[in-house]
N, C-alpha and C positions, 0 to 999 in steps of 0.2 A: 202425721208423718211418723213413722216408725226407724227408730234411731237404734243399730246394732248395739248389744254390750260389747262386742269382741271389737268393735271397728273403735267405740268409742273408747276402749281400754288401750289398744294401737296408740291412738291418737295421742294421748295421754301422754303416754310412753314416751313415743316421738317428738313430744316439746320439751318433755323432762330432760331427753337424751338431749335435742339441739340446745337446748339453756345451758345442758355442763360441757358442753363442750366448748360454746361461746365462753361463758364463764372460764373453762381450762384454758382458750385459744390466749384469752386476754389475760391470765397469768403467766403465760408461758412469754405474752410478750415483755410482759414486766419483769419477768425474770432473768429474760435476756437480754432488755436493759442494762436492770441491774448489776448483772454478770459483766456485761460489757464496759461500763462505770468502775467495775471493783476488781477490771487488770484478768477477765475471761478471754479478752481477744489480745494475743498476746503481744506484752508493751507496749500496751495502751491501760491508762486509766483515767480519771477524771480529769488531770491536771499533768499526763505528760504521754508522750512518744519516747520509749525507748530504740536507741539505731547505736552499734558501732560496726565498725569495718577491720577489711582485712590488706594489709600492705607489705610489700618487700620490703620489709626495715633494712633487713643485712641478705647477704649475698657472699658465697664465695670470690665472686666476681669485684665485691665492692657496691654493683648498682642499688639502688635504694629511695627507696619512691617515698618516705617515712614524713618528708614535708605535709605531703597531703593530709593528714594526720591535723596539723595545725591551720589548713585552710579549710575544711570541713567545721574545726573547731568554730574558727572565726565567724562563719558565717552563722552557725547555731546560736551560737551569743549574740549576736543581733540580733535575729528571730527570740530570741527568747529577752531578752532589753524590750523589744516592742512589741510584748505581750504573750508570744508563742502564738500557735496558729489553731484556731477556732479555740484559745482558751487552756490549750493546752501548751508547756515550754516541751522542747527538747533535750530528752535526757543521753547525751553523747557518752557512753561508757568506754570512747577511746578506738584504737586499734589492733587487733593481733599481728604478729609478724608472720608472714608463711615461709618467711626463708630463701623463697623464688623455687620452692618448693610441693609439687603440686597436692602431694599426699597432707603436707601439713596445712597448705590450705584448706584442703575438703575441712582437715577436722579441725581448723579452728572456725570455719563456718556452720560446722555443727554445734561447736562449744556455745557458740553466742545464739546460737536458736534453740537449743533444746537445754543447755545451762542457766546462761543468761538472758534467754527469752526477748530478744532484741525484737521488734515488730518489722524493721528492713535493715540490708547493710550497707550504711554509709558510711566511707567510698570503698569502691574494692578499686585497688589499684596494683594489681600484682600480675606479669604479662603469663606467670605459670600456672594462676588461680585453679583451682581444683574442685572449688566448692559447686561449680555450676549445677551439675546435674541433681547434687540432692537441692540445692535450693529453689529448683526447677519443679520437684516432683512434690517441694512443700508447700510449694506457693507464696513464697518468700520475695519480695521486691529486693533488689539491690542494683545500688548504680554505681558508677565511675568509670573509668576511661576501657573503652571496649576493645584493647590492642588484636584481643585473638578469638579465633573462631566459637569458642566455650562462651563468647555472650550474643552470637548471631544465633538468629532463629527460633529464639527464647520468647518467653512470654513474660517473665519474671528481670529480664537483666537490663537496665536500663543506660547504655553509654550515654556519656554527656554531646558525643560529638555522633551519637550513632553508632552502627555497626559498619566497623574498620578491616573488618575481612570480608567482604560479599561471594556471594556465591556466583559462579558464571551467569552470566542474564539477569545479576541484579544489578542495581546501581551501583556505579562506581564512581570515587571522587575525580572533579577536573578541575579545583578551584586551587590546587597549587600551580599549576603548568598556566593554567589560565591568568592571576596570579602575576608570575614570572613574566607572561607576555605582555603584560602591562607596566610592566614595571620596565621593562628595553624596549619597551612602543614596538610591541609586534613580535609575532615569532616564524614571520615567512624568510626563509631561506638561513637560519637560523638552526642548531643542531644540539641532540642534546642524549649524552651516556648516563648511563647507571649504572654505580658500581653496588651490588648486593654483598653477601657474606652467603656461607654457603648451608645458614641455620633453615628451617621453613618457612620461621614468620618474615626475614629478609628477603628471600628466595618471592614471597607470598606479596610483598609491598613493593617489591621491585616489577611487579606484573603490573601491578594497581599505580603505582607512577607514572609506567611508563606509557600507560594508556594515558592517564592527565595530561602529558607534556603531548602527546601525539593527540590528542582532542583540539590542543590549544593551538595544533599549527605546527609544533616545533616535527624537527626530522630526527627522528631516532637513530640514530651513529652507531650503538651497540648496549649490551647489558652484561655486562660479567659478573655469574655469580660462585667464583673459583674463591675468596679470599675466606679462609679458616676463620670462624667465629669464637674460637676457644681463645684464642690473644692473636693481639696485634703479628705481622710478618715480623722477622731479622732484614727480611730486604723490599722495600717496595717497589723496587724496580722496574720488576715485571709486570707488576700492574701499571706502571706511570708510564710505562713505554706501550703498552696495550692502548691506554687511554690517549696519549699524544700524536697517533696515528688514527686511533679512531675512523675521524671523519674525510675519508677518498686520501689518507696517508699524511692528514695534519689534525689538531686538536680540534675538538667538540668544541660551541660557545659555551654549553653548560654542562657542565660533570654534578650528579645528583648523588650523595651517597647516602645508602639506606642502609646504613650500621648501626650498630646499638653500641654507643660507648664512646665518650670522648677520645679518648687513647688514639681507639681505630681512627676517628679522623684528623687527629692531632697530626700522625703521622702520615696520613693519605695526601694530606693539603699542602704538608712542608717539602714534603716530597713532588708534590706536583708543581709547587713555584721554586725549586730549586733547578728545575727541568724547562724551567721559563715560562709556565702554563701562564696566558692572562684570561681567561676568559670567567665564565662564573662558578662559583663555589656554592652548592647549596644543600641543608639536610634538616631534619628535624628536630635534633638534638642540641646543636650548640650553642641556644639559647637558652644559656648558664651561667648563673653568674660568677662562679663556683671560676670556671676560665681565667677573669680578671684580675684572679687571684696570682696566678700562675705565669709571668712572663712569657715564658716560652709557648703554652698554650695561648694565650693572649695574639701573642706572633703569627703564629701559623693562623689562625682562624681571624684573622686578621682581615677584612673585607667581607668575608664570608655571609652568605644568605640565610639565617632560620627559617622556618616554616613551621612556626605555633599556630594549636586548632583552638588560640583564644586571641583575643583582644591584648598587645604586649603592656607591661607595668611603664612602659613610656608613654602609653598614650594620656593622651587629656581628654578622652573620653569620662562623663560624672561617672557612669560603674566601675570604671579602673579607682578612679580616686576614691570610690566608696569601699572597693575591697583595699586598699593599703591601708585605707583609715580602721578600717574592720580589725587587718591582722595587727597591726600596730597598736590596738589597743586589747587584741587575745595575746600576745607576744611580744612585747614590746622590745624592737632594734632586729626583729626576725628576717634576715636575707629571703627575698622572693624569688622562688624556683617554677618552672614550669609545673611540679608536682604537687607545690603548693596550693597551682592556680587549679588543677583537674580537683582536688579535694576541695574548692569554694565550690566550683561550681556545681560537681556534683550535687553539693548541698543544696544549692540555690534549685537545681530541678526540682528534688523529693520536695521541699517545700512548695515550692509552686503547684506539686502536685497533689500535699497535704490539703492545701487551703481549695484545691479545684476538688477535691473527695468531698468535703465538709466535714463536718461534726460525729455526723454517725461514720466511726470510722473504723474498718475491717480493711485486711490483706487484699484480701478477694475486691471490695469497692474501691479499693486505690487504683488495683489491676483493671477493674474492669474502665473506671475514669480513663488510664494511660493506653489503653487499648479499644475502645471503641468508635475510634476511628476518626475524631473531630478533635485529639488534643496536638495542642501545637502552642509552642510555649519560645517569643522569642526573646534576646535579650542582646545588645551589642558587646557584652561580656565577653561571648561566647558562640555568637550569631542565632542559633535556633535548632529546636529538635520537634519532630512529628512522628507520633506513634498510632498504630502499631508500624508506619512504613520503616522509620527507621530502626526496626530490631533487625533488620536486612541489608540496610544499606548506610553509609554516610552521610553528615548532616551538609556535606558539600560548602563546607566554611572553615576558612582560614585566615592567616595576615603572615606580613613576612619582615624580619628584622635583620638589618646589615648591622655590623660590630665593625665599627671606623673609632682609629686612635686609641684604644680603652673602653668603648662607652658604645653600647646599644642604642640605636635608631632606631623608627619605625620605618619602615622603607613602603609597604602600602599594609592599612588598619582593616581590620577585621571585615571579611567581606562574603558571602555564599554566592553558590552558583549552580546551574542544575548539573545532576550527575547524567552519565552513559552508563548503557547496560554493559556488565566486565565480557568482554571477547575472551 
């Protein structure tokens, strides 16, 4: 057999070459191990997850979401009491304020990823947020309450209750209207207004209600969205005489208002049973405890329906009583707010989504867990979320609380329903 010099010098060559290259391949992955152990993948390192968030502390308005701040806390300190998740605790570096401001959100959500090097941001709870788009293009995780369009259709934003502005032909919630109809055994021949404010995002949930109530059977009376969102009216008059005619020239059974701000309904509600209204009172907001405080809000609101997209602090459900016992011992004698409960829970996703990533842990493998198509994570806290469907649509779960004498009820406990595509 005659064996070439040239082939067998090739040959040579070409084991030498595939050996260093194997040899480079399996340094390179030790290296990026290593790198990834010693805080290259950022706020991550052997022994923690760096996350903080961004919230409307202050407001010209007053409004102030800054609770959540301390039910996010809460729930980290548990996770990290029972060990942290795959070994590593949760390092919670707090909150920025944006102000309800969209510019200074963007850049406090750049502060905490390119500053302080946060690995996601838990919770963003701010309805002006600003930070979407760069957090979007950096591939940044961030959850909490998904009020406005800047967290629909993302890849990166994770609402606890879903995406709460849908886009026409996506899903839309009917588990409050539905909800209601169960709670008055039925909503045939039964009628029901909406009173909006004349901002977008009111303008925006006053569409999306009134399809709920009118899924569920109810007859829709009317929708006004004339009343000024910058303050309360000097007279409500004209709205209570709008609404008391409503229905073929007598009252609606249920007036829904989708205002942002106790004031606005303090005065919508006192106004409409001074006008003899009996029928129902219901919104999103007034379950507060903040009210009980206050006499005269306490009065008006008096009867009144909430519509929380969790599980209420009255119930005797074990996860309610595991989060008071949580905050109660991050905070101890700390008043429970609605905004409280959106910053646990947010918590409680990212880590459920921590522990479903594993150990080897990147931006990009959390995202790709939360998005590919089989994560679905429920809980009776909070009822359940499934992505990627819900960066689109609502987790279609709610509960509803009546406010008799002083003192919050649960009137019906936390419950999901399927959604309709928005008309």
């Amino acid at each position: 057999m005659i064996v070439r010099r040239g082939a067998t010098a090739a040959a040579l060559a070409a084991a030498l070459l595939t050996g260093a290259v194997a040899t480079a391949g399996c340094a390179a992955r030790q290296r990026g191990a290593a790198r990834q152990e010693g805080g290259a993948v950022p706020g991550v390192t052997g022994t923690a997850v760096k996350v903080g968030g961004v919230l409307t502390k202050t407001s010209a308005s007053g409004y102030s979401t800054r609770d959540a701040e301390i039910g996010a806390r809460a729930r980290f300190e548990r996770a990290n009491a029972e060990g942290g998740v795959h070994g590593r605790r949760i390092d919670f570096v707090g909150a920025e304020d944006d102000g309800q401001d969209a510019a200074k959100g963007d850049a406090a959500a750049k502060k905490l990823v390119q500053k302080d090097q946060v690995f996601a941001l838990v919770p963003v709870h701010a309805p002006n947020f600003g930070g979407a788009a760069f957090l979007e293009q950096q591939g940044v995780p961030w959850f909490g309450w998904a009020t406005g369009p800047q967290w629909c259709g993302t890849r990166t934003g994770f609402g606890y209750n879903g995406c709460l502005a849908p886009k026409r032909g996506d899903g839309s919630q009917t588990w409050w209207g539905r909800q209601m109809a169960e709670l008055l055994g039925g909503a045939a021949g039964r009628s029901v207004y909406v009173q909006t404010s004349d901002s977008s995002g009111s303008k925006y949930g006053g569409t999306t209600i009134s399809q709920s109530f009118t899924a569920a059977g109810f007859e829709l009376a009317g929708v006004d969205s004339g009343l000024p969102a910058a303050a309360p009216p000097p007279d409500w008059l004209p709205y209570v005489n709008k609404i008391m005619t409503a229905d073929g020239g007598g009252p609606p059974d249920v007036v829904v208002s989708v205002i942002a701000g106790t004031k606005f309904n303090v005065g919508l509600y006192a106004a409409l049973k001074r006008a003899g209204y009996q029928g129902v009172l219901t919104d999103a907001t007034s379950y507060d405890a903040a009210v009980l405080e206050d006499p005269a809000s306490a009065k008006a609101l008096d009867g009144v329906i909430a519509a929380p997209m969790f599980e209420p602090f009255e119930s005797t459900a074990p996860e309610i009583a595991r989060l008071r016992q949580d905050v109660e011992k991050a905070a101890p004698g700390t008043r429970l707010t609605q905004h409280l409960a959106i910053g646990y829970w947010a918590a409680d996703i990212f880590l459920d989504l921590l522990d479903k990533t594993g150990r080897d842990l990147t931006r990009e493998k959390l995202l790709s867990t939360a998005n590919d198509g089989s994560y679905r994570y429920e809980n009776p806290g909070f009822g359940r979320v499934e992505y990627p469907k819900d960066h689109a649509e609502p987790n279609g779960c709610g509960a509803l609380v009546r406010l008799e004498g002083g003192a919050f009820r649960v009137a019906r406990s936390m419950k999901c329903f399927d959604n309709v595509p928005l008309k």
